[in-house]
C-alpha positions as CSV (number, residue, x, y, z in Angstrom):
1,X,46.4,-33.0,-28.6
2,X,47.4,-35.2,-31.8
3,X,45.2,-37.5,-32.7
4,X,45.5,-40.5,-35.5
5,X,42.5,-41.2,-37.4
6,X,43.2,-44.8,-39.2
7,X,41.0,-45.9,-41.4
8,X,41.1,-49.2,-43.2
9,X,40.5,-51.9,-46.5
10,X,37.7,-50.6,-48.7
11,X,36.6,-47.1,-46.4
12,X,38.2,-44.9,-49.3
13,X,34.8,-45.9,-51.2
14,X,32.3,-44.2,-48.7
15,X,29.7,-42.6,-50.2
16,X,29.3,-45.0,-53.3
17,X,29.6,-48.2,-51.2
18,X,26.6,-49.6,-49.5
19,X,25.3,-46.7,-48.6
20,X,22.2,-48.5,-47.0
21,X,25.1,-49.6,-44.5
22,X,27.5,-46.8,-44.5
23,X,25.8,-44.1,-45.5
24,X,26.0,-41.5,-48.0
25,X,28.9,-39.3,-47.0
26,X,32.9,-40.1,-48.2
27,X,36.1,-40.1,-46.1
28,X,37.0,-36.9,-46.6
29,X,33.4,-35.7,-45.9
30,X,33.9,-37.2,-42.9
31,X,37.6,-36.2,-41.9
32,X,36.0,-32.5,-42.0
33,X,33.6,-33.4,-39.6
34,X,36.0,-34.3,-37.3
35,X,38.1,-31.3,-37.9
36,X,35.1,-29.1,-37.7
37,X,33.9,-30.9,-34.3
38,X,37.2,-31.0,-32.7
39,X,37.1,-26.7,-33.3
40,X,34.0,-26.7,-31.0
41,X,35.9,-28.3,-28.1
42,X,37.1,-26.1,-25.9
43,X,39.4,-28.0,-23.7
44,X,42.3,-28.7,-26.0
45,X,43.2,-27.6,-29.6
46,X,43.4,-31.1,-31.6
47,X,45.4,-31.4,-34.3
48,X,44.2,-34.5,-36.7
49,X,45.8,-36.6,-39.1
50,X,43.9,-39.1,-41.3
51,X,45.4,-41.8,-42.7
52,X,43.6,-44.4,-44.9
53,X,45.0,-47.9,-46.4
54,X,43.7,-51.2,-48.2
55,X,46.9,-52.7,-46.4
56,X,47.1,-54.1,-43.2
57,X,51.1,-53.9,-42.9
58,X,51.0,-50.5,-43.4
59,X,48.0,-50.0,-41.0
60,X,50.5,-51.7,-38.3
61,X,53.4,-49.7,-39.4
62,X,51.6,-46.3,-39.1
63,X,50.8,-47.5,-35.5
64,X,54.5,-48.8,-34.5
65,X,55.5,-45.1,-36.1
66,X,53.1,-42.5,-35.1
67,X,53.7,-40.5,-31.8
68,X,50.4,-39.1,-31.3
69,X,48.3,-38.7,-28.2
70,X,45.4,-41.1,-29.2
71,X,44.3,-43.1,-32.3
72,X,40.5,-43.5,-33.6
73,X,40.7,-46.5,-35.4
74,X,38.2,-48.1,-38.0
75,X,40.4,-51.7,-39.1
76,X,37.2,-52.4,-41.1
77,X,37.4,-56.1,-42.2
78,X,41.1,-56.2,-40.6
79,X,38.8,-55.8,-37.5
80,X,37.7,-59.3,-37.6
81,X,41.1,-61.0,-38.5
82,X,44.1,-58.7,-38.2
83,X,46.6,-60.0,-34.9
84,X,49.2,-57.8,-36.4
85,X,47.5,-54.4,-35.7
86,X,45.8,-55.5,-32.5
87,X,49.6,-56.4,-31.5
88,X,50.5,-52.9,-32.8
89,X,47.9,-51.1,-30.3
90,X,49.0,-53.0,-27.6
91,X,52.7,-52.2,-28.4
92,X,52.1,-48.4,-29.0
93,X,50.4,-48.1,-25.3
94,X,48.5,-45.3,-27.3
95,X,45.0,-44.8,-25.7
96,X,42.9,-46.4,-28.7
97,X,39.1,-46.4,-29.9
98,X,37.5,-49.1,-32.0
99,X,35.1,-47.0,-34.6
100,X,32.9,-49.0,-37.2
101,X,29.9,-47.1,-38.8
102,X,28.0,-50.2,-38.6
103,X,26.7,-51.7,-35.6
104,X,28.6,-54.7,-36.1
105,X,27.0,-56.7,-33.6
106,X,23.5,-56.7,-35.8
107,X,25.6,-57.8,-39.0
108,X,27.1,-60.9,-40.4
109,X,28.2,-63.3,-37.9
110,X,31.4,-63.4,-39.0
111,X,31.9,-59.4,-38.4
112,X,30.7,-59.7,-34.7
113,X,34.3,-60.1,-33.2
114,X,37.2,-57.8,-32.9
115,X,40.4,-59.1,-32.8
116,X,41.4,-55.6,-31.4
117,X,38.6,-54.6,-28.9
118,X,40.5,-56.0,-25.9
119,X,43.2,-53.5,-26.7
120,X,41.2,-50.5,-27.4
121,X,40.3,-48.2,-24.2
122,X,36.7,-48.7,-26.2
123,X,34.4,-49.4,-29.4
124,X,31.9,-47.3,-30.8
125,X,29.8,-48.8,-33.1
126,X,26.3,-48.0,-35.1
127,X,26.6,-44.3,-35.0
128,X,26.4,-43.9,-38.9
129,X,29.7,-40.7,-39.4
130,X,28.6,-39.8,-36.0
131,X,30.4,-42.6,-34.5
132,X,33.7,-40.8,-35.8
133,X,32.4,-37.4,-34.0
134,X,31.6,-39.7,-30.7
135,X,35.2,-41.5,-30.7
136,X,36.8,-37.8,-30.8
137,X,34.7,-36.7,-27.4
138,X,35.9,-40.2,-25.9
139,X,39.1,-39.8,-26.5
140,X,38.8,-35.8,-25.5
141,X,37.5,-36.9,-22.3
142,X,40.4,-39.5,-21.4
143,X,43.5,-38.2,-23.0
């Protein structure tokens, strides 16, 4: 199983950023936590590749190009505001899952929607780096 792990604008400064929000562990801290949990699955060997940018074009590029078997996506703020990638995820036909560390529902009102939810299969959200760990079974368990 090949799975695509996008993550978006301003996620490459985890560990430094808020970290009363989003905690105190980076990206790649917790890329290896995926790797590491996906080892512990026996079902399927998963294969993972991460992908990280502050631009939403290339976000929907990466999505029109990738061939995978599922993406676990965190847009971050594109979440709110980006039609383009939740064009892209409907296009791709990719089974999907919404990630934010953050339960974005108790935060700004502004950050409450999801342009992309509707396309996603589902949203995890509030989890702290577990929420990463809990998109991986989902998408385990429906892929």
């Amino acid at each position: 199983m090949n799975i695509l792990v996008i993550n978006g604008p301003n996620l490459n400064t985890l560990g430094k950023r808020e970290p009363s929000i989003y905690g105190n562990l980076t990206l790649d801290e917790i890329n290896q936590q995926m790797v590491k949990y996906g080892e512990t699955l026996d079902e399927k060997e998963i294969k993972f590749e991460f992908f990280q940018t502050n631009h939403e074009g290339e976000i929907v590029d990466k999505i029109n190009n990738t061939q995978g078997d599922a993406i676990i996506i965190n847009a971050a703020a594109f979440t709110h505001t980006s039609i383009a990638i939740r064009d892209a995820i409907l296009a791709s036909k990719i089974p999907t899952v919404e990630v934010h560390i953050s339960n974005i529902h108790q935060r700004e009102e502004f950050r409450r929607h999801s342009m992309i939810s509707e396309v996603c299969v589902g949203q995890i959200s509030g989890f702290g780096s577990n929420s990463y760990l809990l998109a991986v079974q989902a998408v385990v368990s429906i892929v």
